[in-house]
Biopython code that builds the backbone (N, CA, C, O; Angstrom):
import numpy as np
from Bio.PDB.StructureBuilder import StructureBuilder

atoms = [
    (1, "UNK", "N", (27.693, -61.130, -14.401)),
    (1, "UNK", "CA", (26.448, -61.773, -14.752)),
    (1, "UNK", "C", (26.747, -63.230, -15.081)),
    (1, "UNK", "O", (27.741, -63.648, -15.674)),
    (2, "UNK", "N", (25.391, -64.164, -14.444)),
    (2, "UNK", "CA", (26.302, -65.564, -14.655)),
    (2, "UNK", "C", (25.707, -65.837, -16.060)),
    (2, "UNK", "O", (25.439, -64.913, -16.828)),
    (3, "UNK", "N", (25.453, -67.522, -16.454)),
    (3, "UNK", "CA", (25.410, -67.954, -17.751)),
    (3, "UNK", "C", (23.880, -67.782, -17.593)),
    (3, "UNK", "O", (23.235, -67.183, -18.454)),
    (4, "UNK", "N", (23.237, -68.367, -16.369)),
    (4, "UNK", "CA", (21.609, -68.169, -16.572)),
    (4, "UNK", "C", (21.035, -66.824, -17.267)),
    (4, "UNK", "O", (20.587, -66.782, -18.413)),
    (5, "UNK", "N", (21.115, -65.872, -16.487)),
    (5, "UNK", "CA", (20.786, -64.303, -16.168)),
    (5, "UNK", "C", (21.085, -64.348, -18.234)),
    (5, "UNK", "O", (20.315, -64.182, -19.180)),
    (6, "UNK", "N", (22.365, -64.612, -18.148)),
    (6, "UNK", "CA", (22.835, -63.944, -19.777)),
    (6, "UNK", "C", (21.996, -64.859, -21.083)),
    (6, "UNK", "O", (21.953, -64.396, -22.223)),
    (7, "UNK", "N", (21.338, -66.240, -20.712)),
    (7, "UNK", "CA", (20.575, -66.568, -21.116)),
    (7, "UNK", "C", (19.350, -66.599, -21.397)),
    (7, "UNK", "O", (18.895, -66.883, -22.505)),
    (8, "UNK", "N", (18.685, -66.294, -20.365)),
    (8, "UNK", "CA", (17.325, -65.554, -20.394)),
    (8, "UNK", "C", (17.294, -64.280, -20.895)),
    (8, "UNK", "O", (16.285, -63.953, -21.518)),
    (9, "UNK", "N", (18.363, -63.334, -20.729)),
    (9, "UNK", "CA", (18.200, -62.048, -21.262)),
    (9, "UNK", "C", (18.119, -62.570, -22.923)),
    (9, "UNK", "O", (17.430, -61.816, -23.609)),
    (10, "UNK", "N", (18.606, -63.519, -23.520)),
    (10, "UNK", "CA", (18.555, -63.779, -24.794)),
    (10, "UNK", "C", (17.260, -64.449, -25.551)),
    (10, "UNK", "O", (17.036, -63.998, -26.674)),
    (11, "UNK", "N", (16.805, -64.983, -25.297)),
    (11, "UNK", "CA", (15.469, -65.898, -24.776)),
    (11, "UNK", "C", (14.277, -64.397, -25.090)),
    (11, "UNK", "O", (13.343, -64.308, -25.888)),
    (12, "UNK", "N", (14.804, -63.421, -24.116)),
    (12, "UNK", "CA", (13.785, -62.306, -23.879)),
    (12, "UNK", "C", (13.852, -61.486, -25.109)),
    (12, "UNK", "O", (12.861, -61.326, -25.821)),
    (13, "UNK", "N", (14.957, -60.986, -25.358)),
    (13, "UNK", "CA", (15.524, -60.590, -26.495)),
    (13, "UNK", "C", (14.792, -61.397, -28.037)),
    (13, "UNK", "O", (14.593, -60.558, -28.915)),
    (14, "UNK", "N", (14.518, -62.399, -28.313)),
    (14, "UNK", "CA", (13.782, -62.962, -29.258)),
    (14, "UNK", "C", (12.499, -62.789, -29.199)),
    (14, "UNK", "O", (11.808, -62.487, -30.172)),
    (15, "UNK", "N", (11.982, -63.013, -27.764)),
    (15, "UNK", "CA", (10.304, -62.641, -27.716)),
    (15, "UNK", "C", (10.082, -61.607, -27.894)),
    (15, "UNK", "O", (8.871, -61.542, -28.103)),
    (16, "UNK", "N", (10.692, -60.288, -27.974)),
    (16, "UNK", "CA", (10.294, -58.970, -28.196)),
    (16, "UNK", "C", (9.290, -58.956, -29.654)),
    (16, "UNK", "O", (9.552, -59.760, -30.548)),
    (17, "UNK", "N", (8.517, -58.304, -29.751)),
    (17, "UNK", "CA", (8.252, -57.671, -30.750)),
    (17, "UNK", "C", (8.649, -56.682, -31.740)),
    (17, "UNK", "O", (9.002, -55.548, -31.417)),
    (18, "UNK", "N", (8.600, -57.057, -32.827)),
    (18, "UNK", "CA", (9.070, -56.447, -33.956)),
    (18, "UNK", "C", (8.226, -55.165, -34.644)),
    (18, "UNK", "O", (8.160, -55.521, -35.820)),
    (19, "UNK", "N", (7.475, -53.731, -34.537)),
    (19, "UNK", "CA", (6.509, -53.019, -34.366)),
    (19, "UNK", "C", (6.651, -52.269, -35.604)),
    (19, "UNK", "O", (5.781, -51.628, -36.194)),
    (20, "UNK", "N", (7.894, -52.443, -35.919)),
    (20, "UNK", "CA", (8.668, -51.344, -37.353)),
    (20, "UNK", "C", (7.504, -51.902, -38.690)),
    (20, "UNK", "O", (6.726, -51.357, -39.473)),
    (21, "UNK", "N", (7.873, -53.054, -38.424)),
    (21, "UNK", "CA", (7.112, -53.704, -39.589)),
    (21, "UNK", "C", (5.940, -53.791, -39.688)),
    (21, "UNK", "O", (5.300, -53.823, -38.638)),
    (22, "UNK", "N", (5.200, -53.865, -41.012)),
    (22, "UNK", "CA", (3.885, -54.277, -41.151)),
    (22, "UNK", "C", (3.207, -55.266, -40.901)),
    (22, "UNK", "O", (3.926, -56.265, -40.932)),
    (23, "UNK", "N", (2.013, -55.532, -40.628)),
    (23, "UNK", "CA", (1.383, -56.842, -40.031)),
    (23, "UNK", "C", (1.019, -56.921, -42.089)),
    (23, "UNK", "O", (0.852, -56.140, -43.025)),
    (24, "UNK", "N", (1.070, -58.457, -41.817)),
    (24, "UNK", "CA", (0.396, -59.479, -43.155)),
    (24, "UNK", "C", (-1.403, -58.397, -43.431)),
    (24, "UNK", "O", (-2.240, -58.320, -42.532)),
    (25, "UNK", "N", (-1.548, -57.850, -44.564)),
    (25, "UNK", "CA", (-2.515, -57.457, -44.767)),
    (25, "UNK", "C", (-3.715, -59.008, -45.057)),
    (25, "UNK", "O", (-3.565, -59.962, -45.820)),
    (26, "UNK", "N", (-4.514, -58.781, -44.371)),
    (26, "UNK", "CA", (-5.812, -59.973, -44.456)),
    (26, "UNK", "C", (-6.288, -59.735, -46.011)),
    (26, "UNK", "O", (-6.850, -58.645, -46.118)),
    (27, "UNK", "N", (-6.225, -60.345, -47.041)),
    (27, "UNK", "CA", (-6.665, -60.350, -48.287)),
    (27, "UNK", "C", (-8.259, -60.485, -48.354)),
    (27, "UNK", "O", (-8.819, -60.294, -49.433)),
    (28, "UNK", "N", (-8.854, -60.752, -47.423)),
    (28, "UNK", "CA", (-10.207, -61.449, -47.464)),
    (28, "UNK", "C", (-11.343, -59.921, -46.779)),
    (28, "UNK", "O", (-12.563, -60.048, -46.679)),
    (29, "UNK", "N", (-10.683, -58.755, -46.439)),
    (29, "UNK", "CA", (-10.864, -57.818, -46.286)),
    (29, "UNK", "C", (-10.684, -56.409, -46.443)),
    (29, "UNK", "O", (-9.500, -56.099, -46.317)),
    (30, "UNK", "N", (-11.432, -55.472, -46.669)),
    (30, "UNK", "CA", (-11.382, -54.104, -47.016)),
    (30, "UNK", "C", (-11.338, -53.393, -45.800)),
    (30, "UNK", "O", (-11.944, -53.706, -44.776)),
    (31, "UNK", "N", (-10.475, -52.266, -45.982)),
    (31, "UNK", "CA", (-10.451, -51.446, -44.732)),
    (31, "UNK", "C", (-11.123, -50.037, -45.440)),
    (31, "UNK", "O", (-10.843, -49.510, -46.516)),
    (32, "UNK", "N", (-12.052, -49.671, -44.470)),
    (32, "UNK", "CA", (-12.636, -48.718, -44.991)),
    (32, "UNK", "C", (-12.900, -47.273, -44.235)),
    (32, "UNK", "O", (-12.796, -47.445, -43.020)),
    (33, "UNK", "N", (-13.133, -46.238, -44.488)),
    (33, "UNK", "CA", (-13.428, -45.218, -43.364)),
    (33, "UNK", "C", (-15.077, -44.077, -43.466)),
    (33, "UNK", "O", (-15.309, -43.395, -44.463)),
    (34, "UNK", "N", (-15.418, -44.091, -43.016)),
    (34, "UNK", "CA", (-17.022, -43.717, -43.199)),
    (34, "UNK", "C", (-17.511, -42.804, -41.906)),
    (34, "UNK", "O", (-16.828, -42.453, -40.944)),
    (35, "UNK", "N", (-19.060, -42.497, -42.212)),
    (35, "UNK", "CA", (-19.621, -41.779, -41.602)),
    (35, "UNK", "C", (-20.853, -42.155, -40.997)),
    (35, "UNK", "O", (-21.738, -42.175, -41.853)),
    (36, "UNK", "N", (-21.418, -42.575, -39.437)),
    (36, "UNK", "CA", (-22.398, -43.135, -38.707)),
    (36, "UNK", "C", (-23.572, -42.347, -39.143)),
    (36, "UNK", "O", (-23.864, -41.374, -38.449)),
    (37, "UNK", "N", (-24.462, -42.677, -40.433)),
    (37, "UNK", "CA", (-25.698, -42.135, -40.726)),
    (37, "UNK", "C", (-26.966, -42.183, -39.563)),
    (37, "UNK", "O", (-27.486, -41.202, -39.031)),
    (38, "UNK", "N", (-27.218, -43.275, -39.391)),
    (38, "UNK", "CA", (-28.351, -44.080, -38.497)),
    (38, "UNK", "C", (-27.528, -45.147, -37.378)),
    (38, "UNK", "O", (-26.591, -45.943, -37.427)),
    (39, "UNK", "N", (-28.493, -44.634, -36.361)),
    (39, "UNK", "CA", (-28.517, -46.072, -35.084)),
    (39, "UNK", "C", (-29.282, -46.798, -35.493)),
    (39, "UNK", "O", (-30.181, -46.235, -36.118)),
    (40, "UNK", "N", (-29.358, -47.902, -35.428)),
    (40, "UNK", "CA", (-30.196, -49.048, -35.515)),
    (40, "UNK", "C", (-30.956, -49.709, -34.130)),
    (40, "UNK", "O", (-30.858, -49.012, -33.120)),
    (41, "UNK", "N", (-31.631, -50.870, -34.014)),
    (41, "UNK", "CA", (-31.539, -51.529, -32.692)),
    (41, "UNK", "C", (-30.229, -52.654, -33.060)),
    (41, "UNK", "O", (-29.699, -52.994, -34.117)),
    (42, "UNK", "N", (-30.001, -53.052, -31.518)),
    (42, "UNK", "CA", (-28.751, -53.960, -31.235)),
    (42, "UNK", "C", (-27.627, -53.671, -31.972)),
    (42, "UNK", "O", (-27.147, -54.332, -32.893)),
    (43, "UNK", "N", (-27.254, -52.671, -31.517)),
    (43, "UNK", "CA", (-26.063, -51.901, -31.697)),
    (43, "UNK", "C", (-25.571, -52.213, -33.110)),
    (43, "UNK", "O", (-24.499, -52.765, -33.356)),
    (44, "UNK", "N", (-26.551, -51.763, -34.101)),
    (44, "UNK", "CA", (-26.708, -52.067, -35.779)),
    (44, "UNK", "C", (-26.154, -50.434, -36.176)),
    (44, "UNK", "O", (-26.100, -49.612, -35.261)),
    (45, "UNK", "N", (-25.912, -50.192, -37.029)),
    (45, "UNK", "CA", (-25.522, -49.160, -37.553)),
    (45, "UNK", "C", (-25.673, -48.511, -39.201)),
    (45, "UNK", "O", (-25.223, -49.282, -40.048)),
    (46, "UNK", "N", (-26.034, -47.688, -39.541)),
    (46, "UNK", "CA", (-26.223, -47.290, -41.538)),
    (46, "UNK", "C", (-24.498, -46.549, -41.444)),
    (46, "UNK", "O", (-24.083, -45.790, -40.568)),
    (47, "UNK", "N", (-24.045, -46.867, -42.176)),
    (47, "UNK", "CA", (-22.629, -46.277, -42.673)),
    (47, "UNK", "C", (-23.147, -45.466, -43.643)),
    (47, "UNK", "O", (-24.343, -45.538, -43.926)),
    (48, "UNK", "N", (-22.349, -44.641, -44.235)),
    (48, "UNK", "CA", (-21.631, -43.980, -45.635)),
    (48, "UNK", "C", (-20.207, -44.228, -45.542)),
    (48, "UNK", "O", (-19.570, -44.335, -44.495)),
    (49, "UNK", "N", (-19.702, -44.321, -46.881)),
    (49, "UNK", "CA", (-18.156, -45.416, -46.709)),
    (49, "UNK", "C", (-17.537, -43.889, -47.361)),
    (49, "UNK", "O", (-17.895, -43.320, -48.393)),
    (50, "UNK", "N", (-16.741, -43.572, -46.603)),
    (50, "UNK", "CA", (-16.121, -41.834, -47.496)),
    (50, "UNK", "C", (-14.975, -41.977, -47.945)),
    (50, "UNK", "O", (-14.695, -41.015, -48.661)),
    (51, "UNK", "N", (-13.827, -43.018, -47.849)),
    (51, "UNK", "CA", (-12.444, -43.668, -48.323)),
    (51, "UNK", "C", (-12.666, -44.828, -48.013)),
    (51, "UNK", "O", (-13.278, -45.140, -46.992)),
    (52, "UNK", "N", (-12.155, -45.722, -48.932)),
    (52, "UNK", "CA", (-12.041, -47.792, -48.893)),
    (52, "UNK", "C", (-10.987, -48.002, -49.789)),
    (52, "UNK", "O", (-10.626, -47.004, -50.414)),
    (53, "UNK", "N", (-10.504, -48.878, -49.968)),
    (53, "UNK", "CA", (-9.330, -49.601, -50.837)),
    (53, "UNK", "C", (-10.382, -49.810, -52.220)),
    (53, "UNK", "O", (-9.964, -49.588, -53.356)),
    (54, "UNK", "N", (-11.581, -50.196, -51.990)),
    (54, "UNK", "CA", (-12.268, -50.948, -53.117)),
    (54, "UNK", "C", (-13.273, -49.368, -53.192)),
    (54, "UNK", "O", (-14.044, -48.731, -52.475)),
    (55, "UNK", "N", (-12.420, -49.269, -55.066)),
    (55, "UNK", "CA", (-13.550, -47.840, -55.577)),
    (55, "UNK", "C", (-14.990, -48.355, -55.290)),
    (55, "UNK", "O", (-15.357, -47.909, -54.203)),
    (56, "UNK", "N", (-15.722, -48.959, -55.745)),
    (56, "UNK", "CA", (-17.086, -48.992, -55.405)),
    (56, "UNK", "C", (-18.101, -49.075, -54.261)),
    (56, "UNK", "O", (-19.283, -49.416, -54.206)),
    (57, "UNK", "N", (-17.027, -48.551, -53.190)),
    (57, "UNK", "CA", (-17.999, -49.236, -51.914)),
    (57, "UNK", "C", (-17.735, -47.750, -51.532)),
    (57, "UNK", "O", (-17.807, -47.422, -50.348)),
    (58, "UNK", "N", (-17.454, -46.914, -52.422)),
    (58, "UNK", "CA", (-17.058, -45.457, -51.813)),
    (58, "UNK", "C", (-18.256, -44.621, -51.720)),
    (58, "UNK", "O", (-18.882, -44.977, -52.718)),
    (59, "UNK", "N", (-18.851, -43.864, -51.223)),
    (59, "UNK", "CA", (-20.609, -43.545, -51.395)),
    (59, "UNK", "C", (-21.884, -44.366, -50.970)),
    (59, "UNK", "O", (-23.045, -44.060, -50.700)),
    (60, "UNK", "N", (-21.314, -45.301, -51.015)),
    (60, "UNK", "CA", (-22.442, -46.780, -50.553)),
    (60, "UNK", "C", (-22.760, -46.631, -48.787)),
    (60, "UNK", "O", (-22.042, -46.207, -47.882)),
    (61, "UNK", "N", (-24.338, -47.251, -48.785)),
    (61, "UNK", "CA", (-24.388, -47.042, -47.542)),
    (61, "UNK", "C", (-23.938, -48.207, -47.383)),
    (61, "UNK", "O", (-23.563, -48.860, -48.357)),
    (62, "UNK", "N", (-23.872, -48.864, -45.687)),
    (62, "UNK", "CA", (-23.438, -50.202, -45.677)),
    (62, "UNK", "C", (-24.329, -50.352, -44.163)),
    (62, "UNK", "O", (-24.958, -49.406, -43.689)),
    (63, "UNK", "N", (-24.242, -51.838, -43.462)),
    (63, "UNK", "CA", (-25.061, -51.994, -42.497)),
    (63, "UNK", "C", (-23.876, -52.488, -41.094)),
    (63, "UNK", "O", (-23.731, -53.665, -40.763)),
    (64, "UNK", "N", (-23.504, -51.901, -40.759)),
    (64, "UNK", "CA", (-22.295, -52.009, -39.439)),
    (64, "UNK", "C", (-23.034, -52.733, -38.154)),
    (64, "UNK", "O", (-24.200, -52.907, -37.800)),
    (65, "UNK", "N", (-21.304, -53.168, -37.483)),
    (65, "UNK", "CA", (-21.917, -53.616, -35.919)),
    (65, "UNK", "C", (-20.614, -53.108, -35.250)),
    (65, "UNK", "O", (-19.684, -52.379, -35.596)),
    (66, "UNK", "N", (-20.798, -53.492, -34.643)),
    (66, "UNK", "CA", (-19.353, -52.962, -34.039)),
    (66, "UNK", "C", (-18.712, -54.223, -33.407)),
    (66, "UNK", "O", (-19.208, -55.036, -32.626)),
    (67, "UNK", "N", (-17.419, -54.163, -33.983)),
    (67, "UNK", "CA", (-16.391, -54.944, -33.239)),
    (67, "UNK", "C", (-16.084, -55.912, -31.634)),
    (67, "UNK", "O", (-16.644, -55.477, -30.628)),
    (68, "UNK", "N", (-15.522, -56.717, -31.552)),
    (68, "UNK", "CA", (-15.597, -57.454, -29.911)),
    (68, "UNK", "C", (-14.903, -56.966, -28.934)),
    (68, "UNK", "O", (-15.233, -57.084, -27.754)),
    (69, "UNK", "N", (-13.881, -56.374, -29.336)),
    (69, "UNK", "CA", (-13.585, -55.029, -28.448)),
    (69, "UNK", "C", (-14.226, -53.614, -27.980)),
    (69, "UNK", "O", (-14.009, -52.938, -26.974)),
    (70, "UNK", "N", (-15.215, -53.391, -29.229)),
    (70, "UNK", "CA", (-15.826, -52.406, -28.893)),
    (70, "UNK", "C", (-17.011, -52.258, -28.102)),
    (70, "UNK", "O", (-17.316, -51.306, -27.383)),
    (71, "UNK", "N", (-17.912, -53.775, -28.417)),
    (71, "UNK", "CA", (-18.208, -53.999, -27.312)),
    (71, "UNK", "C", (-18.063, -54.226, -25.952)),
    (71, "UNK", "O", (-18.785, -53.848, -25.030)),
    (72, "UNK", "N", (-17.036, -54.893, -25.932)),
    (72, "UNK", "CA", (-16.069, -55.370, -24.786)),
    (72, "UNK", "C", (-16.376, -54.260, -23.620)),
    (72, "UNK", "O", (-16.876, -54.428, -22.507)),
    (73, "UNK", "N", (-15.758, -52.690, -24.458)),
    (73, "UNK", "CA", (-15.540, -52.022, -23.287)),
    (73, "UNK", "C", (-16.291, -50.699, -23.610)),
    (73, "UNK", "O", (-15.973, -49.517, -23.739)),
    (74, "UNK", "N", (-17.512, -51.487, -23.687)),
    (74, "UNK", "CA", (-18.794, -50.493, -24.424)),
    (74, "UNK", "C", (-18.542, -48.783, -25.295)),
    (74, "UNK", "O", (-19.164, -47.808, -24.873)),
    (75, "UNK", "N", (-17.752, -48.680, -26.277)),
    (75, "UNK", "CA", (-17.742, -47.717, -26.685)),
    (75, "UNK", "C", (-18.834, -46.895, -27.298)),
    (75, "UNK", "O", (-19.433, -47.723, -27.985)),
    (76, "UNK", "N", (-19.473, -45.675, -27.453)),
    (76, "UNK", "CA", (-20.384, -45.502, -27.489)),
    (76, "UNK", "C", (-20.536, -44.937, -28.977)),
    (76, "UNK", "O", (-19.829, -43.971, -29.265)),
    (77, "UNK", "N", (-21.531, -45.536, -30.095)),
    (77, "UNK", "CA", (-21.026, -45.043, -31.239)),
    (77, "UNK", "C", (-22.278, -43.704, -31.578)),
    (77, "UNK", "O", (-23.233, -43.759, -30.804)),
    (78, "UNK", "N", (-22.315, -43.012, -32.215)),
    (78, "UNK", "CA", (-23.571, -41.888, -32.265)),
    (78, "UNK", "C", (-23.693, -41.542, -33.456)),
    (78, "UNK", "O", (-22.624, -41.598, -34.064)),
    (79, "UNK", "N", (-24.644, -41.170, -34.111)),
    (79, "UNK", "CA", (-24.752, -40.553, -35.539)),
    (79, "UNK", "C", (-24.395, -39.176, -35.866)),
    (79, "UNK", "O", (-24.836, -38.136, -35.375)),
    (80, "UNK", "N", (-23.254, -39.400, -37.060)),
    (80, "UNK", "CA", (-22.001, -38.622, -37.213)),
    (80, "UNK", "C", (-20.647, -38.574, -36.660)),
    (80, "UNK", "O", (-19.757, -37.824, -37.061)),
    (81, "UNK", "N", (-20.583, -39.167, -36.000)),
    (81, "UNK", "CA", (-19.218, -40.262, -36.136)),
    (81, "UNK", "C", (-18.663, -40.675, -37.055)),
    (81, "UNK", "O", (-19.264, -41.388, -37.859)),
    (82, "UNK", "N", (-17.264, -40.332, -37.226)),
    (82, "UNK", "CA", (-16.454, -40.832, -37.863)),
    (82, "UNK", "C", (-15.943, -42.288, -37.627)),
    (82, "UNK", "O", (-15.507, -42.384, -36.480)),
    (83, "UNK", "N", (-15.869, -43.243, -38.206)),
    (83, "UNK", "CA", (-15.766, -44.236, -38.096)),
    (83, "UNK", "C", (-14.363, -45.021, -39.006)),
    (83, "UNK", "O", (-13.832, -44.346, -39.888)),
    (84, "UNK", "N", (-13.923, -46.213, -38.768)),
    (84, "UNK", "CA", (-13.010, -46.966, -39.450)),
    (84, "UNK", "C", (-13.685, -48.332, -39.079)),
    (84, "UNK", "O", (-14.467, -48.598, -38.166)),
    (85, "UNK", "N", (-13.110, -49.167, -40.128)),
    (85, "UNK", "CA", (-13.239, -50.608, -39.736)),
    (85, "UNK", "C", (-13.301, -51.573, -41.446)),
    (85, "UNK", "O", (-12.484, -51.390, -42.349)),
    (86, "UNK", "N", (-14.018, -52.175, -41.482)),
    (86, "UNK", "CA", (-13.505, -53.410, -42.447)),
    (86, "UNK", "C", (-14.974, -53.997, -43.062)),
    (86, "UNK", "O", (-16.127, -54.146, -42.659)),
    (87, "UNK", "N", (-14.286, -54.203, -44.144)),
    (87, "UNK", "CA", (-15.843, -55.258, -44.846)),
    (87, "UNK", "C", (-15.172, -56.771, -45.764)),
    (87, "UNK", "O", (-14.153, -56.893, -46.445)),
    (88, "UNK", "N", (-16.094, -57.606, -45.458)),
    (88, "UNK", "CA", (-15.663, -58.840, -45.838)),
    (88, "UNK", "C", (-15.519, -58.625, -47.622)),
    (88, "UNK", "O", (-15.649, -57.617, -48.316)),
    (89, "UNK", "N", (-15.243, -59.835, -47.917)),
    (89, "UNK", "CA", (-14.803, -59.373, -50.099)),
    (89, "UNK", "C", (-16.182, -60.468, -49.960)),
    (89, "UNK", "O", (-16.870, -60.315, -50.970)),
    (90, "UNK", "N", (-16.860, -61.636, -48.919)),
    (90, "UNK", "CA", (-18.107, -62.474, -49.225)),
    (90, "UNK", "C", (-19.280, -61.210, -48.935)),
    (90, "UNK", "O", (-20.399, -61.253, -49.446)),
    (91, "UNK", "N", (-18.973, -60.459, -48.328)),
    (91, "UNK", "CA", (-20.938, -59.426, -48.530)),
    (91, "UNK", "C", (-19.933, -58.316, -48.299)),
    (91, "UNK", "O", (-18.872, -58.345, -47.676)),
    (92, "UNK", "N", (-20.420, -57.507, -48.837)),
    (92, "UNK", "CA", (-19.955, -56.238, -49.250)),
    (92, "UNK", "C", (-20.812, -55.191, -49.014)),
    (92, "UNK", "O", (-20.569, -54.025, -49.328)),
    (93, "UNK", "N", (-22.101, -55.690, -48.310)),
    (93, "UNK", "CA", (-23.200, -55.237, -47.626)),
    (93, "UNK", "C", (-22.749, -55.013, -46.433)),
    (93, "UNK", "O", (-22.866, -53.825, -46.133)),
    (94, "UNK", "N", (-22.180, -55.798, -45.448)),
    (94, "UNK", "CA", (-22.096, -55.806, -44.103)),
    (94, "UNK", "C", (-20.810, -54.985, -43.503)),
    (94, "UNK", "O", (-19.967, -54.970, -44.400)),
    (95, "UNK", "N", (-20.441, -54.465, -42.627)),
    (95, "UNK", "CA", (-19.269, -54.093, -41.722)),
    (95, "UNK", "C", (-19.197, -54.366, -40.263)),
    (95, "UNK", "O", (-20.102, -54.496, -39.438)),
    (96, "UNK", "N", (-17.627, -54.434, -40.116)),
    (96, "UNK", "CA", (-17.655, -54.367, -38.581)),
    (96, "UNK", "C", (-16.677, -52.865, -38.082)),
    (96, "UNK", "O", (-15.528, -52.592, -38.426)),
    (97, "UNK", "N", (-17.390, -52.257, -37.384)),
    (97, "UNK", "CA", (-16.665, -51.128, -36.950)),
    (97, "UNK", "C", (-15.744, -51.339, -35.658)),
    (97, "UNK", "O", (-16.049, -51.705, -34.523)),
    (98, "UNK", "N", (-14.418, -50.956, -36.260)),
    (98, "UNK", "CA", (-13.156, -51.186, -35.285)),
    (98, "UNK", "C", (-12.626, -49.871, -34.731)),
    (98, "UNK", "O", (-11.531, -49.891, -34.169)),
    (99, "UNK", "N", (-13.233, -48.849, -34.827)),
    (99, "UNK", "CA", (-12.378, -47.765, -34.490)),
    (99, "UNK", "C", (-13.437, -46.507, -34.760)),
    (99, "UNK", "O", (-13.863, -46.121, -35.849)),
    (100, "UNK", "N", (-13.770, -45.914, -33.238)),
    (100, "UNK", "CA", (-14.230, -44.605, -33.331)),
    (100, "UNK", "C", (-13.564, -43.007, -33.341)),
    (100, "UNK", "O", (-12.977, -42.611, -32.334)),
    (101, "UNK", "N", (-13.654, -42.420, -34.149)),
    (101, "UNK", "CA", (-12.759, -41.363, -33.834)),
    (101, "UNK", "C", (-13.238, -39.960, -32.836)),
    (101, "UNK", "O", (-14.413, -39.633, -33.001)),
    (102, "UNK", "N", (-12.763, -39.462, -32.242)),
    (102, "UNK", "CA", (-13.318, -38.546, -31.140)),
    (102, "UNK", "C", (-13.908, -37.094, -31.995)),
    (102, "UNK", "O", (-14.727, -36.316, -31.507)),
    (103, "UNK", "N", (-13.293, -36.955, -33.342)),
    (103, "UNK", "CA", (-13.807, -36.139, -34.091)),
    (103, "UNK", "C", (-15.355, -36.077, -34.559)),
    (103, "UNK", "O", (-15.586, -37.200, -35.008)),
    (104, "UNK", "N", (-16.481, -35.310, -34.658)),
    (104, "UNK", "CA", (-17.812, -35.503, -34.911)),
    (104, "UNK", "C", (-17.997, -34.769, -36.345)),
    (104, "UNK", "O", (-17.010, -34.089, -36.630)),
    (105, "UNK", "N", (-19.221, -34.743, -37.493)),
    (105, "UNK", "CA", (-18.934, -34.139, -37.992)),
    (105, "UNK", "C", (-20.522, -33.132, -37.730)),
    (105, "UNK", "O", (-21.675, -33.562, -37.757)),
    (106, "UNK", "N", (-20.179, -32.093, -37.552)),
    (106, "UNK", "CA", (-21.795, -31.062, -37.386)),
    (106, "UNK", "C", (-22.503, -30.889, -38.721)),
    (106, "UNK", "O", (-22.007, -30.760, -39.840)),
    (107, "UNK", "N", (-23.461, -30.909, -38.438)),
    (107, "UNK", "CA", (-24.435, -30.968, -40.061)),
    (107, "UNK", "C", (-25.394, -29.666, -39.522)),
    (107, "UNK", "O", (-26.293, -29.224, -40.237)),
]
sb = StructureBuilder()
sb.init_structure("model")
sb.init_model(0)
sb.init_chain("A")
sb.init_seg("    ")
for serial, (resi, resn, name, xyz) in enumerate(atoms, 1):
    if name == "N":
        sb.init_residue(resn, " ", resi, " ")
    sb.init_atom(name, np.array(xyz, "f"), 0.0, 1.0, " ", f" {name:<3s}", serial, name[0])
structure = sb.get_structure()
């Protein structure tokens, strides 16, 4: 192998990603996990928050949208859905839903 080849392999070797580790938690947000009460119009949503980092938002309804990925590649959200995603620490009213789970819950 000459000096190029053994150089770039090193080069490549640094750009890898590091996956073990944790990403920087965003301080300016709550991660939360809940339950799709109501559809709304324009893909609006009523939460129930059923686990969050922050005790008080636990039981609370909240008013969701869904995420730019989730739009992206139109995921379809439905009432009773399990849900994940995040709320700002400025409104504590609002969410964005990042993650649908394939699990439903039957009522």
């Amino acid at each position: 192998m000459g000096k190029v080849q053994a150089h770039k392999r090193a080069e490549k070797a640094k750009r890898q990603l590091d996956l073990t580790t944790d990403k920087k938690k965003n301080p300016d947000m709550f991660d939360f996990e809940g339950t799709v009460s109501d559809c709304l119009p324009n893909t609006s949503f009523r939460l129930t928050v059923d686990t969050c980092e922050l005790e008080p938002l636990v039981g609370k309804q909240l008013l969701g949208t869904l995420a730019g990925k989730m739009r992206l590649y139109r995921i379809r959200v439905l009432p009773g859905d399990q849900v994940k995603g995040y709320v700002s620490k400025y409104d504590l009213t609002k969410a964005k839903i990042t993650y649908r789970s394939t699990k439903t819950i039957t009522q």
